[in-house]
N, C-alpha and C positions, 0 to 999 in steps of 0.2 A: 570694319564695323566695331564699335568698342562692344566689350566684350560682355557687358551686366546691362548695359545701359540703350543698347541698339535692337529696340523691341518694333521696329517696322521693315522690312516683311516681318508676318505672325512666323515663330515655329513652332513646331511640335509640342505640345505636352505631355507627360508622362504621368501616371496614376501610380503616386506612391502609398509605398504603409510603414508604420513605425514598430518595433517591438521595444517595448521600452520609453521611456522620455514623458511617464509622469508628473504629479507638482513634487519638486523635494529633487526632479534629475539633475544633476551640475550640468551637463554639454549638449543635451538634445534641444533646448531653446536655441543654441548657435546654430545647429544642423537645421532648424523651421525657418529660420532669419536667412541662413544661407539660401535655402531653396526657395523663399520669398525673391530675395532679391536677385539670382540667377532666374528668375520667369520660364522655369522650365516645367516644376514639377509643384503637382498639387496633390495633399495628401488628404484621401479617400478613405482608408482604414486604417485599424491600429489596434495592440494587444499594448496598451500604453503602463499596465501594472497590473502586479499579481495579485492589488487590493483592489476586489470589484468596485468600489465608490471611487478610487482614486483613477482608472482605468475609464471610468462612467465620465467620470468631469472633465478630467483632458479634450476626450471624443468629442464632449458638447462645447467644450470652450474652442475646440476647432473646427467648429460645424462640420461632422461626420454624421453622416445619415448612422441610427442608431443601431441597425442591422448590419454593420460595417464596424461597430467595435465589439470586439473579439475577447473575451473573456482569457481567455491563452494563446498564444501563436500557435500551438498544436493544430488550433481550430480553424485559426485565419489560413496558414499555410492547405490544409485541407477544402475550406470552402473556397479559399479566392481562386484558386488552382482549376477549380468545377466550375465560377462565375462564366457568362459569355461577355462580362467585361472585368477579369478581373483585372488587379495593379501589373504596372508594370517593371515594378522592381521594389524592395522591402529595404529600409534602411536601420541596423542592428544598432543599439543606443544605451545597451544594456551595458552593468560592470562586465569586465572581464571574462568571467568562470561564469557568465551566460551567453555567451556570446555564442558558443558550438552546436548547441541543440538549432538555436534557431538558422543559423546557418546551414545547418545539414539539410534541415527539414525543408526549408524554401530554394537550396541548389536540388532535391532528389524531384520537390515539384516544377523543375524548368521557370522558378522565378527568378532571375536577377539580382544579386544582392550588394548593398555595402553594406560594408561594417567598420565600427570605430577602431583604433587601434589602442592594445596591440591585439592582433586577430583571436587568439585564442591563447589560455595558459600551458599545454602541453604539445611540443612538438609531433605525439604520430596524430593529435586532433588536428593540427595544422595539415598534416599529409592528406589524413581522412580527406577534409577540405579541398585540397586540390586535386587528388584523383577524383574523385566528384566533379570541381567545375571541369578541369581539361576533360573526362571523357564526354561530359555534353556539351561541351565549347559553351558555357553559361557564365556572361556576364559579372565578372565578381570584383569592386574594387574596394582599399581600403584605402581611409581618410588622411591619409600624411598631407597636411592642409598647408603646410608652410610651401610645398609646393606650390602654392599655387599664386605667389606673391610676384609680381610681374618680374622683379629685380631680383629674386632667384631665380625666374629663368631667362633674364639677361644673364646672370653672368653663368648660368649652365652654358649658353650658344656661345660665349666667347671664351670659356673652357677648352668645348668643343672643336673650337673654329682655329684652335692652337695661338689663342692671342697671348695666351702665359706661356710661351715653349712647353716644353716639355713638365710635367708633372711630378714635382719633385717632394711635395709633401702637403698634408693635407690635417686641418687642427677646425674643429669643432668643438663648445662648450654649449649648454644648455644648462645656466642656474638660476633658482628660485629662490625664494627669502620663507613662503609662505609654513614651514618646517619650523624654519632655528629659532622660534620663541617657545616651541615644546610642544609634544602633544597634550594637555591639559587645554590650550588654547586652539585645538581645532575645532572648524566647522565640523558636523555630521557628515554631511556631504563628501567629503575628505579623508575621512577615517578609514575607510573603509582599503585605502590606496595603504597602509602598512599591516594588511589583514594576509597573510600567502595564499588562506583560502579562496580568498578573492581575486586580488592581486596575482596571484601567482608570484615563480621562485623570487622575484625579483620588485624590487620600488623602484627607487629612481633610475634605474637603466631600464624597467622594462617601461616606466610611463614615459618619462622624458629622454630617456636617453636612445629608446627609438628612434624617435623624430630623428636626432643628428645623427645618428648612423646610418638611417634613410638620406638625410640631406649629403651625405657626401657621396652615395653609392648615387644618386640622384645628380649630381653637380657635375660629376664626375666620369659616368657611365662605365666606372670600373669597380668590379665587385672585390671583398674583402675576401682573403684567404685565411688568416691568420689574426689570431687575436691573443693578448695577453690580459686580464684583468684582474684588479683588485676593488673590492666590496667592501665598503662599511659603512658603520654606522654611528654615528653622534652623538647623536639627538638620544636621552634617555628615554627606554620605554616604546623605541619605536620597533617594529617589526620586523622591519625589512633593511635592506640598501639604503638609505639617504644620500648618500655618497658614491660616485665609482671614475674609477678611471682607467683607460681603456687603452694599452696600446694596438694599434692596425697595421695588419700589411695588405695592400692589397695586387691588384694584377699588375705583373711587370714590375712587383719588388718596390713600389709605391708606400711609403711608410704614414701613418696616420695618427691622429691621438685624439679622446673623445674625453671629456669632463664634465658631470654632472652631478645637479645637485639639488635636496629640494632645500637645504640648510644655507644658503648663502646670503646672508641679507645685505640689503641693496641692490638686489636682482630679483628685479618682479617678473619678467618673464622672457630670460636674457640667451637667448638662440642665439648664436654669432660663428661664423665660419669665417674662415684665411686659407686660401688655395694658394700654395707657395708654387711657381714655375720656375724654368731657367732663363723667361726673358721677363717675367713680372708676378708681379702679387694679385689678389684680387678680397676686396674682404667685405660680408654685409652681415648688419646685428638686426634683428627685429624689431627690437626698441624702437629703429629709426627705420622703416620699413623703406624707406621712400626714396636711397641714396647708395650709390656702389661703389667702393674706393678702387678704385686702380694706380697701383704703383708698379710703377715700369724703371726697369734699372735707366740712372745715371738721367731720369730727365722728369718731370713735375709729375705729382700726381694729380690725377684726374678723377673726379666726382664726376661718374657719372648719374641723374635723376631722371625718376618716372615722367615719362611722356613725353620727354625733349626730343627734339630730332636726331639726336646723337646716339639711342639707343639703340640695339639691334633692330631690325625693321621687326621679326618677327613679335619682339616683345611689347610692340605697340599694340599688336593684335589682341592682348591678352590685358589691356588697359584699358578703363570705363570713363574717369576723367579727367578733366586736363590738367597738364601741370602743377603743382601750387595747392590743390588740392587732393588732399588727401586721402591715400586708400590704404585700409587696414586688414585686421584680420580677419572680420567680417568678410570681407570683397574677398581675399585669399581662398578662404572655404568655398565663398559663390564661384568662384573661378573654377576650382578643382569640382563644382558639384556642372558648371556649364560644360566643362572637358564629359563627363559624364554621360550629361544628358548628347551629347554627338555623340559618344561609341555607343549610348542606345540605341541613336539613331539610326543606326549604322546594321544593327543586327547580326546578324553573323558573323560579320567584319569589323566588330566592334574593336576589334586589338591594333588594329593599322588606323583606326578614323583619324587621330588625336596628332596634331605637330608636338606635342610633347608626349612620349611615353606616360601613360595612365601608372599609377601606384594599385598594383593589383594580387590577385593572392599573392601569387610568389614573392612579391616584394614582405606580405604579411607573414610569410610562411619562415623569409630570414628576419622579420622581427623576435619569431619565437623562439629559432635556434640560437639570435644574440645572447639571448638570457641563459638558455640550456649552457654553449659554451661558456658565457662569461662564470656562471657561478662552478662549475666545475674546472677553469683556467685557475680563479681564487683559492678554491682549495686545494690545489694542486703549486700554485704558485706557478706556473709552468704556460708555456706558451704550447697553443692547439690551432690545429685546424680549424678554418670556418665549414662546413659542410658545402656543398652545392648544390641550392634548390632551385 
């Protein structure tokens, strides 16, 4: 059944709420559009800003019954909890350095939660967070959306499936342009990403350089031991990181290398991995979402494209339409929000539903020691341990 687009039989719907994702949010319109178009989930209530008119407008411009927006998530977390129909999971939307409270508060009332990444700015809030979901087994994922792009998870199964032999090195970059003309020329919206307070220790590794540290522990299914990094910055006046580069090791002596950036111009929004093996390559950019290089020693390479018959069977599964036409990063989110809505469905058992492993705390939990390590690797110069969460 394609996977956004195969809405006969009906299934389940889920009653969400937002904390966060006012007028003026950068990413909570993607997360409405996503959950529009995955037809799983409809959102019922919402603590959408801490400015009661801006909070007020959101709710009415998304028909919510008006006793259903929530003036704080203190209060929604409290009332929906006591409703005999309340939501059935709360979606975090918030910057950074609000992301904990509201987490805490709707994992201690048995709700369900996603949140954006990265999960939270200090690693024991990260722990807080997980001793929490794992002792009530509750529902918690977080949004690593590239995930969710069909042809990243083709070439995760043919990773897996040992179509590269053996796994001999492993190169991620993640660069942006929207930086290197200065801070003077930011959006508002945007400012806010070179603030620490906000932000936390880290910019471009802890907003984008997540992602590719996800995407290889994700491709890959081996986790990173060891990291070296170095941190800096360019761009006059900015706060934080703009720049970093990361070297990895990870299980079984696996070597790696991460480069990010928000200063790079001519890269609007350029994710791109190369899985080096001993019998082939394998390499896919975002930009081009649509197309997976495979080179294999000593004979043609091979493009493989979404929705041909040549793709792994299972990644058909996770495809809406055909060939030729195009699915982007919308459809990506909707994907990873439809994986979702199945471990809801799922209950209890939500951690097995999914043929692809879900991105969930713990996966959020080593976004935040990336940063912890990386910025103490730099000023140390000195290679570290990655912890294991």
């Amino acid at each position: 059944m394609a996977r956004l687009t195969g809405d006969i039989p009906g299934k389940r719907r889920f009653k969400a709420a937002m904390v966060g994702g006012g007028q003026g949010a950068y990413f909570a319109s993607f997360h409405r559009a996503a959950m529009r178009l995955c037809n799983r989930f409809d959102i019922v209530a919402g603590a959408f800003s801490s400015v009661p008119e801006k909070c007020l407008e959101a709710g009415t411009a998304l028909n919510i019954a008006k006793d259903r927006i929530y003036s704080t998530f203190e209060e929604m977390a409290a009332v929906e909890s006591q409703r005999p129909d309340p939501i059935d999971v709360v979606v975090i939307v918030t910057p950074n350095h609000l992301h904990f409270e509201p987490c805490r508060l709707f994992l201690e009332a048995g709700i369900p939660v996603i949140c954006d990444k990265p999960l939270v700015n200090d690693p024991e809030q990260a722990h807080t967070l997980a001793r929490i979901a794992e002792r009530q087994n509750t529902f918690f994922a977080v949004t690593y959306t590239y995930q969710g792009y069909p042809m990243v998870r083709d070439a995760r199964s043919r990773v897996l499936a040992g179509e590269l032999g053996e796994i001999r090195f492993m190169y991620v970059e993640y660069l942006l342009e929207w930086l290197a003309p200065g801070v003077a020329t930011l959006n508002k919206s945007l400012a806010w990403r070179g603030d620490p307070a906000k932000a936390g220790p880290t910019g471009a590794l802890g907003d984008v350089g997540t992602h590719a540290f996800n995407m290889l522990e994700f491709l890959s299914g081996k986790r990173c031991t060891n990291l070296n990094a170095k941190l800096t910055t360019v761009v006059p006046d900015w706060g934080l990181d703009d720049t970093c580069v990361v070297q990895l090791e990870f299980e079984g002596g696996v070597d790696g290398l991460l480069w990010a950036s928000f200063a790079a111009p001519g890269h609007r929004n350029g994710l791109r991995f190369k899985i080096v093996g001993s019998k082939a390559s394998i390499e896919w950019r975002q930009e081009a979402p649509e197309t997976l290089l495979f080179t294999p020693i000593d004979a043609a390479d091979r493009i493989y494209r979404r929705g041909q018959g040549d793709n792994v069977p299972q990644t058909l599964e996770f495809t809406s339409l055909p060939a030729g036409n195009t699915e982007g990063y919308l459809e990506a989110l909707a994907v990873l929000y439809a994986d979702f809505a199945e471990a809801l469905d799922a209950g209890q058992h939500w951690r097995s539903a999914t043929r692809v492993p879900l991105p969930d705390i713990h996966d959020g939990v080593r976004g935040v020691f990336l940063s912890q390590v990386c910025v103490e690797s730099n000023a140390r110069r000195a290679w570290l341990p990655f912890p294991p969460t």
